[in-house]
C-alpha positions in Angstrom: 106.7 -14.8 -15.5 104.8 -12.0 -13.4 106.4 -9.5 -15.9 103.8 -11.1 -18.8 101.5 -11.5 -16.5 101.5 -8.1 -15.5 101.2 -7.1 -19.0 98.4 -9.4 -19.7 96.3 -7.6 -16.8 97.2 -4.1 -18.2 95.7 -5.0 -21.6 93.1 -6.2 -20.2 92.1 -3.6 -17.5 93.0 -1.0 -21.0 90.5 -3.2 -23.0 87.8 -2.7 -20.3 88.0 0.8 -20.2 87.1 1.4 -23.5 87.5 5.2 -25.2 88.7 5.8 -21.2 86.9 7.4 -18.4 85.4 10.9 -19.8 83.7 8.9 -22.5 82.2 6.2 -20.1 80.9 9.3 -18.0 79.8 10.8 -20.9 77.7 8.2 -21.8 76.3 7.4 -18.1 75.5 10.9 -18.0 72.9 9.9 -21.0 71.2 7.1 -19.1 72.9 4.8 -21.0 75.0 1.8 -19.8 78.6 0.6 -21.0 78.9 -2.3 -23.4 80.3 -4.3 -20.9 77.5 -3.1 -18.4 75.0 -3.6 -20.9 76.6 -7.8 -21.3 76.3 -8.0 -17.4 73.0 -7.2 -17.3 71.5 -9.2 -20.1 73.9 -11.7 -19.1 73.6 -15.0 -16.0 76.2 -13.5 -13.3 79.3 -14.6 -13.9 78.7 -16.3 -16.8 80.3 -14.5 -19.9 83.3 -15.4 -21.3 84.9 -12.9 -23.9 86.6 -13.5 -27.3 89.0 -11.3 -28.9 89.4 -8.6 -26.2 93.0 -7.6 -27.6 91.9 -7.4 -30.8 93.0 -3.7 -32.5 92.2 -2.4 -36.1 94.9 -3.2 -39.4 94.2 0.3 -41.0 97.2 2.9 -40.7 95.5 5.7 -43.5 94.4 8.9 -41.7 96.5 8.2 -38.5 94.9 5.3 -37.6 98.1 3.6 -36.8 98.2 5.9 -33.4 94.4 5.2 -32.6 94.3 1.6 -32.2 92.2 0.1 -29.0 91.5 -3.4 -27.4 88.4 -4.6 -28.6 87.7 -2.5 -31.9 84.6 -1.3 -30.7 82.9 -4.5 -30.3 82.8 -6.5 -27.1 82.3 -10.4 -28.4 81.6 -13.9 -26.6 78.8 -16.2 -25.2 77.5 -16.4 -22.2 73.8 -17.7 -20.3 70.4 -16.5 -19.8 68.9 -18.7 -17.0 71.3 -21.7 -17.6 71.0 -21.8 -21.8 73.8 -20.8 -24.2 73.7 -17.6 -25.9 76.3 -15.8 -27.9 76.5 -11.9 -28.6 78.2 -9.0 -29.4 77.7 -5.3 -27.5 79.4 -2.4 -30.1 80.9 0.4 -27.4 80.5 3.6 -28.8 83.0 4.8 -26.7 85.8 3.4 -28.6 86.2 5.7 -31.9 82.1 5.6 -31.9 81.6 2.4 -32.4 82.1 2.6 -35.8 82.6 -0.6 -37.9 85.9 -2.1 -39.2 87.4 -4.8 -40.8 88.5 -6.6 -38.0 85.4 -5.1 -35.8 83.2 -6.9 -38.3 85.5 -10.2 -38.1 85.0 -10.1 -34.8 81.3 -10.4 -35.1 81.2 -12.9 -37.9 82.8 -15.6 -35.9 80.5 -14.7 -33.1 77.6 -15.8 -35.4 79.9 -18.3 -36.8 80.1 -20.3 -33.3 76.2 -19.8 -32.7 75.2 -21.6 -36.0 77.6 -24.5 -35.3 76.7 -24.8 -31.7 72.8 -24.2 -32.4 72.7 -21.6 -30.2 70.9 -17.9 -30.3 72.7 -14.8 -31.1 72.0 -11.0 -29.8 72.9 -8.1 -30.9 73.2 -4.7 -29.2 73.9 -2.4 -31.3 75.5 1.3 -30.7 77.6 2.6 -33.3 78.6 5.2 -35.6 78.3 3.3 -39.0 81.0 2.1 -41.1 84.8 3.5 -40.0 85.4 5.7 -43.0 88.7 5.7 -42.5 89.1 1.9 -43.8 86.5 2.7 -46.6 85.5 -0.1 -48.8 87.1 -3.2 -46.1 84.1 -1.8 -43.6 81.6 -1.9 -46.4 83.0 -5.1 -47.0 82.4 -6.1 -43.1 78.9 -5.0 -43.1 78.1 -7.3 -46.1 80.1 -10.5 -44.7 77.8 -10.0 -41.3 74.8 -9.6 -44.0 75.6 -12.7 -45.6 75.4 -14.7 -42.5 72.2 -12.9 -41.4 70.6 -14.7 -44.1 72.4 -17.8 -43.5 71.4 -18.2 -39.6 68.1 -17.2 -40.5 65.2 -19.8 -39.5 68.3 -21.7 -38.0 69.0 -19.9 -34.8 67.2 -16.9 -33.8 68.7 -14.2 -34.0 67.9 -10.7 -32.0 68.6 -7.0 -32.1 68.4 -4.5 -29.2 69.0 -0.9 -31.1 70.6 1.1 -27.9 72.4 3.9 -29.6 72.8 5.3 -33.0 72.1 2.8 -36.2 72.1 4.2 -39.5 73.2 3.6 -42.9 74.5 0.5 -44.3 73.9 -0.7 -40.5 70.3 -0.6 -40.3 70.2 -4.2 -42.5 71.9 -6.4 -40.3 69.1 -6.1 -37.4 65.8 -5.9 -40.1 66.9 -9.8 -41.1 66.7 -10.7 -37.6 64.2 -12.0 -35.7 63.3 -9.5 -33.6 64.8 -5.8 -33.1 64.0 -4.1 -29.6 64.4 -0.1 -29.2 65.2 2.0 -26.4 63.1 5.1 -26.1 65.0 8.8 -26.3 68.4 7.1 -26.7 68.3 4.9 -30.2 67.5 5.4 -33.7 67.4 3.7 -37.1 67.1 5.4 -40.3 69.3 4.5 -44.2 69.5 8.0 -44.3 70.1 11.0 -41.6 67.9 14.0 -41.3 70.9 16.1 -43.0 70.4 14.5 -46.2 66.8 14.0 -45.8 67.0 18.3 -45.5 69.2 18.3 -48.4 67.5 15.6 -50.9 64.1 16.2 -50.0 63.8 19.8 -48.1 62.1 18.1 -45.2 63.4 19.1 -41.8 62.7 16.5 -39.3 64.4 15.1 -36.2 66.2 12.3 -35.4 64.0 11.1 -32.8 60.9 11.6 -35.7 62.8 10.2 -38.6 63.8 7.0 -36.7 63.2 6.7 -33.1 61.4 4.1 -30.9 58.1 5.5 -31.5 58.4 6.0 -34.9 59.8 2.2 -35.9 57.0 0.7 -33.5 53.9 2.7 -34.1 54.8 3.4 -38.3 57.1 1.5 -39.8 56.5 -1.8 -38.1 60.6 -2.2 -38.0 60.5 -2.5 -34.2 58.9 -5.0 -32.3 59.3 -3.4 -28.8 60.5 -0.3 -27.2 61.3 0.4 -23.4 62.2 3.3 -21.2 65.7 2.4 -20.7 68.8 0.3 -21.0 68.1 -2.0 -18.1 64.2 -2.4 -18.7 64.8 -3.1 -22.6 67.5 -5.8 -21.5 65.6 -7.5 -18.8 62.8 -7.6 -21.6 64.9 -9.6 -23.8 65.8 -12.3 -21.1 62.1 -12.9 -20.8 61.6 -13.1 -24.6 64.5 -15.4 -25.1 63.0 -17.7 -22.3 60.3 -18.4 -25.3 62.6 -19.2 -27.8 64.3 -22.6 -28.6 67.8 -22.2 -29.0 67.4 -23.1 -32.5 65.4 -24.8 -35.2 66.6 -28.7 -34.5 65.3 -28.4 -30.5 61.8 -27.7 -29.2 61.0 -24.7 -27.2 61.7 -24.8 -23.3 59.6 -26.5 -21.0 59.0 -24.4 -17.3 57.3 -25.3 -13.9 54.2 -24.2 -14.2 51.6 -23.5 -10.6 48.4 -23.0 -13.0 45.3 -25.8 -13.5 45.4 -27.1 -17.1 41.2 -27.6 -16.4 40.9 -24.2 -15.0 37.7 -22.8 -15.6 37.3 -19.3 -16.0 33.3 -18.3 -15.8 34.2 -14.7 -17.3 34.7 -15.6 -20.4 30.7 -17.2 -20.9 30.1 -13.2 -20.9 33.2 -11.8 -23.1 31.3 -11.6 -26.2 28.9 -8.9 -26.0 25.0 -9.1 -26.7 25.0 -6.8 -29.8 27.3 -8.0 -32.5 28.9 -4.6 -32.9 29.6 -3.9 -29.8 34.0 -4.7 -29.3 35.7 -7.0 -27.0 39.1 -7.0 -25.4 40.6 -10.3 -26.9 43.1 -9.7 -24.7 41.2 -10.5 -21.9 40.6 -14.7 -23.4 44.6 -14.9 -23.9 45.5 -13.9 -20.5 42.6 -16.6 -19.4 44.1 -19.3 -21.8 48.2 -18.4 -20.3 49.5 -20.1 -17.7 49.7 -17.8 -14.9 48.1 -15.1 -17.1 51.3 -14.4 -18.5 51.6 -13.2 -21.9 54.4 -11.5 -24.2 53.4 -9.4 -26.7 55.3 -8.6 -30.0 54.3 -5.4 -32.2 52.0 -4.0 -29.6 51.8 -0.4 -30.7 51.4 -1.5 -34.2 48.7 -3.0 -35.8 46.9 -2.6 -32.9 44.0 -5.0 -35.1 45.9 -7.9 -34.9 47.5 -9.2 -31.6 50.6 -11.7 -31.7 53.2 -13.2 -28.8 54.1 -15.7 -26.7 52.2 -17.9 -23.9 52.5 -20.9 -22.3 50.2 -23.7 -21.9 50.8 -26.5 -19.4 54.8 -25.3 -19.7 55.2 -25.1 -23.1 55.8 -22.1 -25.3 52.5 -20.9 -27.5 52.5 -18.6 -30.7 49.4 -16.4 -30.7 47.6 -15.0 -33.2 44.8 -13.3 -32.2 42.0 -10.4 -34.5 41.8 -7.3 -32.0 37.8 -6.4 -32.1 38.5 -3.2 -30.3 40.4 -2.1 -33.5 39.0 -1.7 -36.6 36.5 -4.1 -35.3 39.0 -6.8 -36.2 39.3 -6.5 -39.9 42.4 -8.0 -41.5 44.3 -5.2 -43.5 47.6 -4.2 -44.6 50.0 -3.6 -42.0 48.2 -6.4 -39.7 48.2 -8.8 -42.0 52.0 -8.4 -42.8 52.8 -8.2 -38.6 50.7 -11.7 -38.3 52.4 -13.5 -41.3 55.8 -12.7 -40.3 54.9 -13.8 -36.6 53.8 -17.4 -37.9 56.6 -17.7 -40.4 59.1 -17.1 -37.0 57.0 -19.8 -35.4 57.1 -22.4 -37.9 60.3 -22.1 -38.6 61.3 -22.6 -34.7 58.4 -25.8 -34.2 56.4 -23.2 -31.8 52.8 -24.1 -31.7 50.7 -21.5 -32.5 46.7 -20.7 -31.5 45.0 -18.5 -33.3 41.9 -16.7 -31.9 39.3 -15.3 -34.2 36.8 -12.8 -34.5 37.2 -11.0 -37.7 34.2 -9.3 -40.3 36.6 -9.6 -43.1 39.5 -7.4 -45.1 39.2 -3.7 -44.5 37.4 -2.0 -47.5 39.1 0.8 -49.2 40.9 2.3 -52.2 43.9 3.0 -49.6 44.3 -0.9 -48.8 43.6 -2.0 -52.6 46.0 0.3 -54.0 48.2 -0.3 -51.3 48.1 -4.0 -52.1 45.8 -5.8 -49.4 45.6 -9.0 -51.8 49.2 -9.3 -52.1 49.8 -8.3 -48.3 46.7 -10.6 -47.1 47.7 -13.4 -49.3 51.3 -13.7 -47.4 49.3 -14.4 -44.1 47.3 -17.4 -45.9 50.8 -18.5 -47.4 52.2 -18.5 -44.3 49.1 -20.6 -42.6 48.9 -22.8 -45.5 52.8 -23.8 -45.2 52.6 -24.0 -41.0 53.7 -27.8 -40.3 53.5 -27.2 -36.4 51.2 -27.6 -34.4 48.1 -25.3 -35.0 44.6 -25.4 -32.9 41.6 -22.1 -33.7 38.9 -21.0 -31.4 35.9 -19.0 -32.9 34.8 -16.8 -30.8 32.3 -14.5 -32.6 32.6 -13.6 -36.8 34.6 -15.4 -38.9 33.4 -14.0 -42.2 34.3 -14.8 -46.0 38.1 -15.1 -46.8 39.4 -13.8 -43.2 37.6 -16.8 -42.2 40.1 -19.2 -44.4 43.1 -17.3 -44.2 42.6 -17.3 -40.1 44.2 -20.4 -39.5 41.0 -22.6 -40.8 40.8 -26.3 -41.1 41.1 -26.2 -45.2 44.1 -24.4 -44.6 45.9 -26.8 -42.1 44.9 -26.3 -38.8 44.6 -29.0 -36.6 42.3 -28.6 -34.4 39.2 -26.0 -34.6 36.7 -25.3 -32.1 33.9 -22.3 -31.9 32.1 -20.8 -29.1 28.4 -21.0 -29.4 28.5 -17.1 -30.1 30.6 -17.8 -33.4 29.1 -16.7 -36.8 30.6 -18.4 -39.6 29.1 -17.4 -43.1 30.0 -15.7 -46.3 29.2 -12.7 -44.9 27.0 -10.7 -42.6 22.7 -11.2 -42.6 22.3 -8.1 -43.4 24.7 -7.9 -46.2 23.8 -11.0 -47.6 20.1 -10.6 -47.3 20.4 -7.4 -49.4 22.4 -9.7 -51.9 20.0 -12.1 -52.0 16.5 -10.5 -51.6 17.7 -7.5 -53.9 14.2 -7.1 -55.3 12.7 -6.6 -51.6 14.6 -3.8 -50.8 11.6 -1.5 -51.6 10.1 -3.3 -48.5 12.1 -2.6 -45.2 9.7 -4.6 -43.4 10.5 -7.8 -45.2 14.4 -6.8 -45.2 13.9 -6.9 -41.8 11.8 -10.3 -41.3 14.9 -11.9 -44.0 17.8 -10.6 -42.1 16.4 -11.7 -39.0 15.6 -15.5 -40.6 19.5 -15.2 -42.3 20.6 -14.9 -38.6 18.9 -17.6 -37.0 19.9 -20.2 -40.0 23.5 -18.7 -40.5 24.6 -16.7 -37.8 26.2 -19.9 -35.6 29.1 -22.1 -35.6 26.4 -25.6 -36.1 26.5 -25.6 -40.2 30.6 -25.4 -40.1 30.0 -28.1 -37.1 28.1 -30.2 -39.7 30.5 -30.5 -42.2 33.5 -30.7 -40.0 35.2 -27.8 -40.7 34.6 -27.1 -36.9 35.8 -30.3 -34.6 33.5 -28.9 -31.6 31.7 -26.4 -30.1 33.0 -25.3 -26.7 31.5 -23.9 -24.1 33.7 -20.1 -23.1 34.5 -21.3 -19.7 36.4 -24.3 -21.1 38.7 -23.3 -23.3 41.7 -23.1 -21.8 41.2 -27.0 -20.8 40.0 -27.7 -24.3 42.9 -25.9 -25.8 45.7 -27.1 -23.3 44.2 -31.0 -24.2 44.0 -30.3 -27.7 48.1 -28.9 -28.1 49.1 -32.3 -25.4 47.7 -34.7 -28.5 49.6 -32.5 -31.1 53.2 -32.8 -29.8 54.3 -36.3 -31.7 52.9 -34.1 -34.5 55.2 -34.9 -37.9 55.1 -33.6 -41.7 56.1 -34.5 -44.8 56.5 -32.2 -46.9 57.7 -32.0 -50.9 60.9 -31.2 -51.6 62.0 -28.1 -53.1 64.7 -25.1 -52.9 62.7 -22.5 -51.2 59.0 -21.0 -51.4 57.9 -18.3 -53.6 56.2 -16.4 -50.5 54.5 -13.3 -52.6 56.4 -10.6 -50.4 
């Protein structure tokens, strides 16, 4: 009996050190933790419990028979983060680099397997080499069976990525159909083709770190939604995002403690909005207000920088926010901010987050670059994504809220819930001096009377009290209150329910 058990405790202490001692120093001398170390620390202490640890490759071409290792390259199981279930898989680079096999990619399958069945999240790290040429077309066909159930899990269980070493190729599509992908700066990169054969293709030289690094997929490409300085920051980040989440799509989001006033009052905010109407704002400022214990997490920073979207929470609860930047681009909805703030409420809905949407936006950037870019097709996936929100959805006017940004910006026609304004709002078709130039064409000639027009325009138009009217506006709020009038509203939208028509799936213009 102590002879197998002896045995057992060799495997396993051979399992845990990976491609062996040089390689783990090799990659600590990177700044870059173990995929074991990098499970502890995402990880409850104590709480992980590891599947297929003995696990070795089938292949024997190439000399693979004599290069088989515990694991495969992948460290599997489920563990906790602050007491709920959470399954996930660490590749270790330091075993034959990571690469992908047939049995490495079984491995992960019935990670996600279990978390679909058990309705319970799944995270990624991911640190590898690519597919295991050795195996050839069984490690292509790995990739694709993880793929498949990607796409299956999705909008059932979310699903994260944290990109902490190399990712290229064929790998790069398993983490864009999750949820979320997280970087680390200086020590990870994506890209579906290396800077080799971008030199050789193309003639372009370019870097790894340019062609697919942190910055790159989180300023440019939008495939990022956060970057951090290190292993350990980036992994602590994703505890607090996943604190957020429900643990999937049948279950609400988590309730906390929470040591903040629902009725606080916040006098600040009576003076956010400047005096001239082109002078910018930090919105940033009213969702820090509105959060409970001003404490906010923001998705996409560096990108879009126009558009601002994250979590919150309100009297506990977890908060989707949505939310025109003034200080860029003076707000304006556009391309890339309109595609950041669809796919943000689409992740909501399908996870029954609430989501507030603040507003202060002039309208769609002008420009041949965004029409030949496709601005209607990219703006009208935002308004798709409004118009087929069943949770609960309350919007707060703040200043402009001009032509079709006004609709697609989560408006009453559209399905919001509840809608309030400040006083300062200015809901019209357009600008007074735009639309007295419009109107009063043949005056033009006369910049006195222009000027006497616009100035009548403003007073008539320029206010939330029309929209108020007609009830596309369900009050007008004083600034001070709306954190009180917001947290009230979302308390009588929680028995909120839907029916909605039955079909196969959308036909979301992407």
């Amino acid at each position: 009996m102590h002879t197998i058990l002896d045995q057992l405790e060799t495997r396993r202490a051979e399992a845990r050190r990976g491609g062996g001692q040089e390689r783990i120093d090799a990659q600590h001398a990177k700044g870059k933790l173990t995929a074991r170390e990098r499970i502890d620390v995402l990880l409850d202490e104590g709480s992980f419990e590891e599947y297929g640890m003995l696990v070795t490759h089938c292949a024997t071409d190439f000399s693979m028979a004599s290069q088989k290792m515990a694991s495969d390259g992948v460290v599997t199981g489920w563990g906790t983060i602050n007491g709920r279930l959470v399954y996930v898989f660490s590749q270790d680079i330091t075993v034959l680099g990571g690469s992908l096999s047939e049995t490495h990619a079984r491995k992960i399958c019935k990670i996600m397997d279990m978390a679909v069945r058990n309705g319970a999240p799944v995270i990624g790290l991911n640190d590898s080499g690519g597919a295991r040429i050795q195996e050839g077309v069984a490690s292509l066909a790995g990739y694709a069976d993880v793929f498949k159930r990607n796409a299956e899990a999705s909008g059932v269980i979310p699903q994260i990525s944290v990109i902490m070493g190399p990712c290229a190729g064929g790998a790069v599509y398993s983490p864009a159909m999750t949820d979320f992908i997280f970087m680390v700066r200086d020590s990870s990169y994506m890209f579906v083709t290396g800077p080799d054969v971008v030199k050789t293709v193309t003639n372009e030289v370019v870097t790894a770190e340019e062609l697919g690094g942190a910055d790159t997929h989180t300023q440019k490409s939008s495939v990022a939604d956060g970057a951090y300085e290190n292993d350990i920051e980036t992994l602590e980040q994703v505890r607090r995002l996943f604190d957020f989440l429900p643990l999937n799509n049948r279950e609400k989001p988590p309730e906390r403690p929470f040591f903040d006033d629902p009725s606080r009052i916040e006098m600040r905010l009576d003076t956010l909005v400047p005096v001239s109407a082109s002078s910018p704002y930090d919105m940033k400022e009213l969702v820090l207000a509105i959060a409970d214990e001003g404490d906010f997490f923001e998705i996409q920073e560096a990108f879009a920088g126009n558009i601002i979207t994250g979590f919150l929470r309100i009297e506990g609860q977890t908060v989707g926010v949505v939310a025109n930047q003034p200080r860029v681009l003076a707000g304006c909805l556009d391309i890339n901010s309109s595609r950041k703030a669809a796919r943000f409420v689409r992740f909501c809905d399908a996870f029954s987050i609430p989501i507030l949407t603040l507003v202060d936006v002039p309208g769609f950037l002008p420009g041949t670059e965004q029409e030949y870019g496709g601005l209607i097709k990219h703006g009208a996936k935002l308004l798709f994504a409004y118009s087929q929100a069943t949770v609960p959805m309350v919007t707060l006017i703040t200043r402009k809220a001009y032509g079709g940004a006004y609709d697609v910006m989560a408006s009453k026609h559209i399905g919001a819930d509840v809608n309030y304004a400040w006083p300062t709002a200015e809901i019209a078709v357009m600008g007074a001096k735009g639309a007295t130039e419009i109107l009063y064409r043949s005056e033009l000639g006369d910049p006195g009377k222009i000027a006497e027009r616009t100035k009548d325009h403003e007073e008539r138009f320029a206010n939330p009290f029309i929209a108020a009217e007609r009830g596309f506006i369900d009050e007008v709020i004083m600034p001070h209150s709306s954190r009180k009038r917001i947290a009230r509203a979302f308390a009588t939208l929680r028995g909120k329910s839907v029916e909605t028509r039955w079909k196969k799936h959308d036909t979301i213009p992407l």
